[in-house]
N, C-alpha and C positions, 0 to 999 in steps of 0.2 A: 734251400738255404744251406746247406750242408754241401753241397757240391760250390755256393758262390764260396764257403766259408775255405776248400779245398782250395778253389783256384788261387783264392786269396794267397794262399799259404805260398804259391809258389814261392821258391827266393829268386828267381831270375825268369824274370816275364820273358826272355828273350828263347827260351825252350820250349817250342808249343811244336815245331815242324820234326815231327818224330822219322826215322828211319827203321823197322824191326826186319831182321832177317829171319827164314824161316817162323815167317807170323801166322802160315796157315799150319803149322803143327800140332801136338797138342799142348803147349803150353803159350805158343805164338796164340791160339784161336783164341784162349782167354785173354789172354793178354789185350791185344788187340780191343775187343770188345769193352775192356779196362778203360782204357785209355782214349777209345771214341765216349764214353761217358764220361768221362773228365775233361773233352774238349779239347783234344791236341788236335794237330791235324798227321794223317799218319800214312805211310808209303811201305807196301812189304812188300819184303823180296823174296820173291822162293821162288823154290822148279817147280814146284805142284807137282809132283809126281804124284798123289794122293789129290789132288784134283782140289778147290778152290770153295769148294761148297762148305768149308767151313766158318767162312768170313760171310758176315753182314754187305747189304751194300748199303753205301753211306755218302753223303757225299764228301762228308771227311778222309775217303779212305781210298787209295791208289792202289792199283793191284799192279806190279812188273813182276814176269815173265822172271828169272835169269841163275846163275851159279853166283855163288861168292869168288869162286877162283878164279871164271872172264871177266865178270860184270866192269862197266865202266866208269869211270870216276862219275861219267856226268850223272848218275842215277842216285849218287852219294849230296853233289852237291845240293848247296840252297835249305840241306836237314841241319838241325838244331842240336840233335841228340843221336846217339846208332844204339838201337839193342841186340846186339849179333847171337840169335839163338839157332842160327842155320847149323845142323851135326849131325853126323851121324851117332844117334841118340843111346846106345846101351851096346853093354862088352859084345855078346854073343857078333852082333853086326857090324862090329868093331876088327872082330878077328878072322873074319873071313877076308879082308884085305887088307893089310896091316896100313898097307903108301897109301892107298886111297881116303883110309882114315886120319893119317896124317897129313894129306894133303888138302883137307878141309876141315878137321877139327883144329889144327895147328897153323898152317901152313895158309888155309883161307881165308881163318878169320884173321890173324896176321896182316894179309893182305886188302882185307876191307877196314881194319884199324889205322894201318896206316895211310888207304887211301882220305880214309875219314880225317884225319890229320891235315894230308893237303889240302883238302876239301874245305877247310875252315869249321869242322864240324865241334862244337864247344866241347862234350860230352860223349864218353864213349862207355857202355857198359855190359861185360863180359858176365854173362851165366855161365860161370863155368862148373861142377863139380865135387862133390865132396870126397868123391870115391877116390882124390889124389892123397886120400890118410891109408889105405892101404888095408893096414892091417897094425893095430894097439890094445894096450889094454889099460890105456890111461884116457884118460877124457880132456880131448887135443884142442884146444884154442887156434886161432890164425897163426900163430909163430909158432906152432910146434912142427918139429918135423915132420915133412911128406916122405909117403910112400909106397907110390905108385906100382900097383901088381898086374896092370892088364893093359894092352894099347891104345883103349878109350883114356882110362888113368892118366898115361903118360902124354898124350898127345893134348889133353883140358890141360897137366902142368904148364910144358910147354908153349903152350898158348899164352898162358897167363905170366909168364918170364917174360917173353917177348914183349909183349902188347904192356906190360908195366914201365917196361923202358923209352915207350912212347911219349909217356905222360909228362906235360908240363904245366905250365902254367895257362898256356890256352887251350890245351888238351886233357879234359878230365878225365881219368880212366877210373874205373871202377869195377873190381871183380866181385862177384858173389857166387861163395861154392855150394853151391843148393844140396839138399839133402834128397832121399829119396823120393823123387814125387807121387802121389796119389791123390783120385779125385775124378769126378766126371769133368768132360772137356769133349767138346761138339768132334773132335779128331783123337778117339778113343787111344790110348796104348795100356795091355795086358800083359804086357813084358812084366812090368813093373808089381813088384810084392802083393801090396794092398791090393789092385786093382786086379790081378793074374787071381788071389784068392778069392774077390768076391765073384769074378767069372765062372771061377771052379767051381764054388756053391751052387750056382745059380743052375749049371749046366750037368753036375753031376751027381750034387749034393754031399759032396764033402768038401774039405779046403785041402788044396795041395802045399804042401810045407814044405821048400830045399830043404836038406839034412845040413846038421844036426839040430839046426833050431836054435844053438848055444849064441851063434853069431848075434853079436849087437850093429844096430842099424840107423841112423838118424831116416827121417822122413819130413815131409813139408806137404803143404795141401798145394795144388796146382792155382788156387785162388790167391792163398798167400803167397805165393811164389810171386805171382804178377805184381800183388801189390807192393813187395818188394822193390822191386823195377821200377813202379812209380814212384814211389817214395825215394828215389835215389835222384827222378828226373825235377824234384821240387824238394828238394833238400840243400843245404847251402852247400857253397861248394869244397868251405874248408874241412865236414864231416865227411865228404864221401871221397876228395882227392886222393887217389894216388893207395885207395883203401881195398884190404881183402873181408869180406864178411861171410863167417858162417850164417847159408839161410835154414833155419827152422827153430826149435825153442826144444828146451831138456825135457821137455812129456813127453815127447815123440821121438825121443833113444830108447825104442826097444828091441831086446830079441827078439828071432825072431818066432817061436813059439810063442812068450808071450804075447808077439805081434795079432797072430792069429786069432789067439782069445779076446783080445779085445774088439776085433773084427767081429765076432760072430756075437759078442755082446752088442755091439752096436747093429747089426742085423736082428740081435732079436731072436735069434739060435742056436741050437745046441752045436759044441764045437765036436763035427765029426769031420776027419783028416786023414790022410793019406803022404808018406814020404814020397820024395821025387830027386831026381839025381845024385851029386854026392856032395859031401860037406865044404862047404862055401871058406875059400880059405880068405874071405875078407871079413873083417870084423872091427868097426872102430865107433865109439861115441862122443860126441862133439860140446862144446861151449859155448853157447849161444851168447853169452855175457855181452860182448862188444856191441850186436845187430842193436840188442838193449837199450843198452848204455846211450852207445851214441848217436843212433837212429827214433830212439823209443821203438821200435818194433815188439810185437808179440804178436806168435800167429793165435789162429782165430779156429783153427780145426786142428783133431786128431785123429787119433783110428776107432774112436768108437762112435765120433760125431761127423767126421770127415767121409767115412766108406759107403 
């Protein structure tokens, strides 16, 4: 009843033929899995370099082979929707090739935007980013100034400049700057705070904490994250045109020390930690008011129920 009550909602019966970039990742593998139980029909595109086992088989569900920077229009056409989450995923692997990062966080998705565009593709929607705040000590809404510190940063901006000025009237675009994600997902990543800490416990029995700990940090569950996405691909189109949305909700701005404590509350243990590198010169927390407002969104996990 609940899922007929979903479909129902669509506002445009005409977006059921999904496109997801990098959908065998770890937020593509939820995703994905999101979206075959709501019935879309759905086509990923990745390299698999990490190999394919993270996806269901289904008969809903198309696996291609390919790059976003070759790939061919024809694999774009006949979709309904794109969700281009193909990137190279966090700073550290961001800076070991600055162009190569740019030429697929920026430059590729760019280039599967606006093949989506010729393509007749209704709907296009850009995960892009929080980390383009920088570094504030104010609590930043979508029209506050960016401030991009690293080449991951800069290259989700640039993306998202570009690929806005695509956007018309038969081209939906829609960005969403996600916040830091955490959470199990069938294609694990431990780069990532929440997720790097409960590893650390598991395996060593304290939690590693970057210094100073003072930095504030937005975060989002890799669940809500998806359902984000969905929510944009059945939402009308005058809410999400041409829209930038902070994804996560104001519980989950924390520092990151207190980040940790609430981790190991939600584990169920005592917080024993250890420092690791040096003081994280990014630090911003965010406004979730608009996702709110205009989407109704609220996520559904945090760090003590989410880790």
């Amino acid at each position: 009843e609940c899922l007929e009550q979903r479909q129902a909602e669509r506002s445009h019966p005409l977006i059921n033929n999904i496109l997801v970039t990098g959908g065998a990742g770890y937020i593509g593998s939820i995703l994905v899995r999101l979206l075959l139980n709501e019935k879309y029909k759905i086509t990923v595109l990745d390299r698999f370099f990490f190999g394919d086992d993270t996806l269901p088989s289904h008969d809903s569900l198309t696996l291609v082979k390919g790059d976003i920077r070759t790939v061919s229009i024809d694999v774009i056409r006949g979709h309904d929707a794109v969700i281009d989450l193909a990137a190279i995923s966090n700073d550290p692997s961001s800076e070991l090739n600055p162009s190569t990062t740019n030429s697929i966080n920026h430059l590729g998705r760019l280039r599967i935007a606006s093949l989506a565009k010729h393509a007749g593709v209704k709907r296009y929607i850009l995960p892009s980013s929080a980390s383009i705040y920088g570094f504030s000590d104010e609590i930043l809404s979508e029209g506050s100034v960016t401030n991009p510190l690293t080449t991951y940063a800069e290259a989700n901006l640039n993306a998202e400049k570009d690929i806005l000025s695509l956007h018309d009237e038969a081209f939906t675009v829609t960005v969403l700057r996600q916040s830091t994600v955490f959470g199990f997902s069938q294609r694990m990543r431990f780069d990532l705070a929440i997720n790097g800490m409960v590893k650390g416990f598991l395996e060593k029995g304290f939690f590693p904490i970057l210094k100073d700990g003072t930095q504030w940090r937005p975060f989002v569950h890799v669940k809500d994250a998806a359902q984000v996405m969905e929510l944009c691909l059945r939402s009308p189109r005058e809410k999400i045109a041409g829209q930038i949305f902070n994804v996560g909700s104001e519980e989950n701005n924390y520092q990151i020390f207190n980040l940790a404590e609430s981790v190991a509350t939600g584990l169920g243990v005592p917080l024993k930690y250890e420092w690791y590198g040096t003081p994280d010169h990014r630090s911003y927390k965010l406004s979730f008011a608009k996702i709110k407002d205009v989407l109704g969104f609220e996520c559904t996990h945090n760090a003590v129920n989410g880790s």
